[in-house]
C-alpha positions, -999 to 999 in steps of 0.1 A, spaced: 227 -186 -66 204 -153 -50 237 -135 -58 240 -145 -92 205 -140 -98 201 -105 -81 233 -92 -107 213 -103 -129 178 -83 -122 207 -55 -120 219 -60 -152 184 -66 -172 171 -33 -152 199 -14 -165 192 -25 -201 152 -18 -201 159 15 -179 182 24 -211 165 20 -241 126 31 -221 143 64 -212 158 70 -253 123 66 -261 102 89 -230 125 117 -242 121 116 -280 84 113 -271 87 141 -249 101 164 -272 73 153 -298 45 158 -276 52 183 -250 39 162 -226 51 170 -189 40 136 -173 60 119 -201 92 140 -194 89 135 -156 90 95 -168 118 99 -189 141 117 -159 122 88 -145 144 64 -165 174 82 -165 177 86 -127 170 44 -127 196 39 -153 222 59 -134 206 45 -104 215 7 -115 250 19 -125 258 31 -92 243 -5 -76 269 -26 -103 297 -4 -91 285 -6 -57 286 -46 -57 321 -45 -73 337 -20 -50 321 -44 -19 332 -78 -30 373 -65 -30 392 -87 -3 399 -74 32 434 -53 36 453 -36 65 432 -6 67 400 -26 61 401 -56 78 365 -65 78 367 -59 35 346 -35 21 307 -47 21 293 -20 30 301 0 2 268 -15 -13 252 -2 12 263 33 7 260 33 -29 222 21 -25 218 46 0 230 71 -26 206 52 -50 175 63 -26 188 98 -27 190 100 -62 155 91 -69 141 116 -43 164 146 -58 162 145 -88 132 118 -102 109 136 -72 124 170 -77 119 173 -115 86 159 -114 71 181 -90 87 208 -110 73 198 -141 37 195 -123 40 226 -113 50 246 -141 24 227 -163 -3 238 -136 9 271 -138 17 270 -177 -2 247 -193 9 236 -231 -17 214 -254 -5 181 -257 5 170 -295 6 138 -310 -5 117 -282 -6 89 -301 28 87 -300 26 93 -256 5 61 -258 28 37 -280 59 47 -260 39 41 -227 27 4 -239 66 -5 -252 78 8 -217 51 -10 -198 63 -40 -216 104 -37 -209 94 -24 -172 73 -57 -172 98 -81 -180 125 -62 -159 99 -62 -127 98 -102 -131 133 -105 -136 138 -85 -102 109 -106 -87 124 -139 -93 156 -128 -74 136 -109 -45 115 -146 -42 150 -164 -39 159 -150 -4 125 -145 1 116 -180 20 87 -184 42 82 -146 54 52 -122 38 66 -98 7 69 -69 35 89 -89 60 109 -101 34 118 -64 24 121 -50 57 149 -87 69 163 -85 36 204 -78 34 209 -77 -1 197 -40 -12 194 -49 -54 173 -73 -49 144 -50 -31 158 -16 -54 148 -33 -84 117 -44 -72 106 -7 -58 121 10 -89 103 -12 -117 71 -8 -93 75 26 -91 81 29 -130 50 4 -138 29 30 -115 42 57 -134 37 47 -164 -1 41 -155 -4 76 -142 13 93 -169 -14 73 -193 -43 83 -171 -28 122 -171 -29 121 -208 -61 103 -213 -78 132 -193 -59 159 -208 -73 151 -243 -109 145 -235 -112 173 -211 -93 195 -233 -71 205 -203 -37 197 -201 -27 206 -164 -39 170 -161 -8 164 -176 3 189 -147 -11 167 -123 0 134 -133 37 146 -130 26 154 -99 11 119 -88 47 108 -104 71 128 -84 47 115 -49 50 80 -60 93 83 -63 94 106 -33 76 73 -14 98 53 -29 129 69 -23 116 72 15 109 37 19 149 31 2 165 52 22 152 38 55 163 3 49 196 14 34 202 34 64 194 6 89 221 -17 69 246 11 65 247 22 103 252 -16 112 221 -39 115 223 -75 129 222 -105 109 189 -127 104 177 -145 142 177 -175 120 216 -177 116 219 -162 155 197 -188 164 217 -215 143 251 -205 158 238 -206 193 226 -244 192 259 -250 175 280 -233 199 256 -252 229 268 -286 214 308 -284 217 321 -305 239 332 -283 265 308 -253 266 291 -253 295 264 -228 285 261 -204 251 250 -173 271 249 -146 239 256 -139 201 257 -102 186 257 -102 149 263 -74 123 254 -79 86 288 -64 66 272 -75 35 246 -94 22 268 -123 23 291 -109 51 284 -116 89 304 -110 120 294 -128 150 308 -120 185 296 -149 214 300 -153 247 301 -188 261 306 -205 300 334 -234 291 336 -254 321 361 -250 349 383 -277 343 391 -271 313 426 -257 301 436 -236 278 444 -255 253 417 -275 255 390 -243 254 415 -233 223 405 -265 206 367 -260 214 373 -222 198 388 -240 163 362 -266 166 330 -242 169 346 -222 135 350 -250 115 314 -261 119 299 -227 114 318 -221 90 312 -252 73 274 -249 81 271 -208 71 300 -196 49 287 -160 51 300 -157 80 335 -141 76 343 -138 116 336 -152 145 349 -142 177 343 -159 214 350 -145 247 348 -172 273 329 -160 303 302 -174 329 268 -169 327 268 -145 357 299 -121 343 282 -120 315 251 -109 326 266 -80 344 291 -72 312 292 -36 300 296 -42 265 263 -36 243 243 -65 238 253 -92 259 250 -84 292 208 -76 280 208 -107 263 215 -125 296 194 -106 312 163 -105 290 171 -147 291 166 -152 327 138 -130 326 121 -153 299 130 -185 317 110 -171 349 82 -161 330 75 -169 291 103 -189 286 89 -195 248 104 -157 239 136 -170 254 155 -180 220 142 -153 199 160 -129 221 189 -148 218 183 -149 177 177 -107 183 213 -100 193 
């Protein structure tokens, strides 16, 4: 359902990013207006922008093959990582080049009557595309604060949209202000300086984009919540002596791959820890379909502890020094893995 929704805000920011940009650059050629061509690249770098997130969703939902066995999920998270480049080159980039050369040059603004209606009809389609790509951000949202939900969140369209429509509603609002001043002052390198304010506001959006879509594209762990959720699963097969560590890595937004390390007891045989193994799938699978693999290395609590490989062997250890001290931390470092 988020999924369905997020295409969506995709979709109707694709569609208002269109037809705003048509009408920034006609008024831009009426006017002369610097701040108002700096909003039309604006637009165009959001439409491309949202055409590089559809492709990016398509390429990532293709099945798994030989050379990619894992599938292809993180393709989104490259393409949105190009996304945040995009809007620093070239939205940032021409703006502060227009600012600039207005500062340096400055024109008289004409008709900005017509600067003013275009602003108001692209305040209105940013508006409605900015609620659209609300309403999906709120669905994976939950119980966390708007900034926690950005920073945890998996699915980059969802917080894009969001930070581009932001970014174009604060635009729009300093290109207004820009021209405002620029008539009654007679002086049009507030124009100048609005495309200035423009190009700072997508240069901090692009910065903040480009920070989470690196984290994701590098390989970041799934939510604590699932980790969490998998562990007390895991602790209740019959058979599984202790649940000593998870590691996650988010693929995709709806694409985890969980590696655990659990104690079976002793006496157990083979096939008996094989039928634990099918048992433990089926009911996180069952319970959390996003996650696409699951793999369990059967080890005791004190080999794993002392393992080499990265993560477990500190989750153990980070474990037994909560349950000595503030044993209340002890399953959010589990969850961290």
């Amino acid at each position: 359902m988020a999924k369905s929704v997020a295409n969506v805000a995709v979709w109707v920011a694709l569609a208002g990013n269109l037809l705003v940009a048509a009408a920034k650059l006609v008024a831009a050629a009426v006017t002369g207006s610097a701040a108002m061509l700096s909003e039309a690249v604006h637009s165009l770098v959001d439409t491309i922008n949202e055409l590089l997130l559809l492709y990016g969703i398509a390429r990532s939902v293709r099945p798994p093959d030989r050379l990619h066995p894992l599938g292809y999920g993180r393709e989104l998270y490259f393409w949105s990582f190009v996304v945040a480049l995009l809007i620093f080159t070239l939205g940032a980039g021409v703006s502060a080049y227009q600012g600039v050369n207005r500062l340096l040059h400055p024109v008289p603004i004409e008709r900005p009557i017509v600067i003013f209606v275009v602003l108001g009809i692209s305040l209105a389609f940013e508006g409605a595309s900015w609620l659209v790509g609300m309403r999906a951000f709120r669905a994976t949202k939950r119980y966390r604060g708007w900034w926690e939900a950005f920073r945890r969140s998996k699915d980059p369209p969802t917080f894009i949209v969001v930070f581009e429509d932001t970014a174009a509603i604060l635009g729009i609002m300093v290109a207004a202000a820009g021209t405002a001043l620029a008539i009654m002052t007679d002086d049009s390198r507030w124009d100048g300086a609005a495309s200035l304010a423009i190009a700072v506001i997508l240069a901090a959006v692009a910065a903040l984009l480009a920070r989470e879509s690196k984290e994701l594209l590098i390989g970041e762990r799934a939510d604590p919540v699932l980790s969490d959720a998998i562990m007390r699963t895991a602790a209740g097969i019959a058979g599984v002596c202790s649940a000593n560590g998870i590691v996650t890595l988010q693929l995709a937004p709806n694409n985890v791959v969980a590696v655990l390390s659990l104690d079976f007891f002793d006496y157990l045989r083979a096939p008996d820890i094989e039928r634990a193994v099918i048992e433990l799938e089926t009911r996180v699978r069952s319970a959390h379909p996003e996650v696409s693999a699951l793999f369990v290395k059967p080890q005791s609590v004190l080999a794993a502890s002392q393992s080499p490989e990265p993560g477990i062997g500190q989750l153990i250890s980070d474990r037994r020094g909560d349950a000595d001290g503030d044993g209340g931390a002890a399953q959010d470092d589990v969850g961290d893995g």
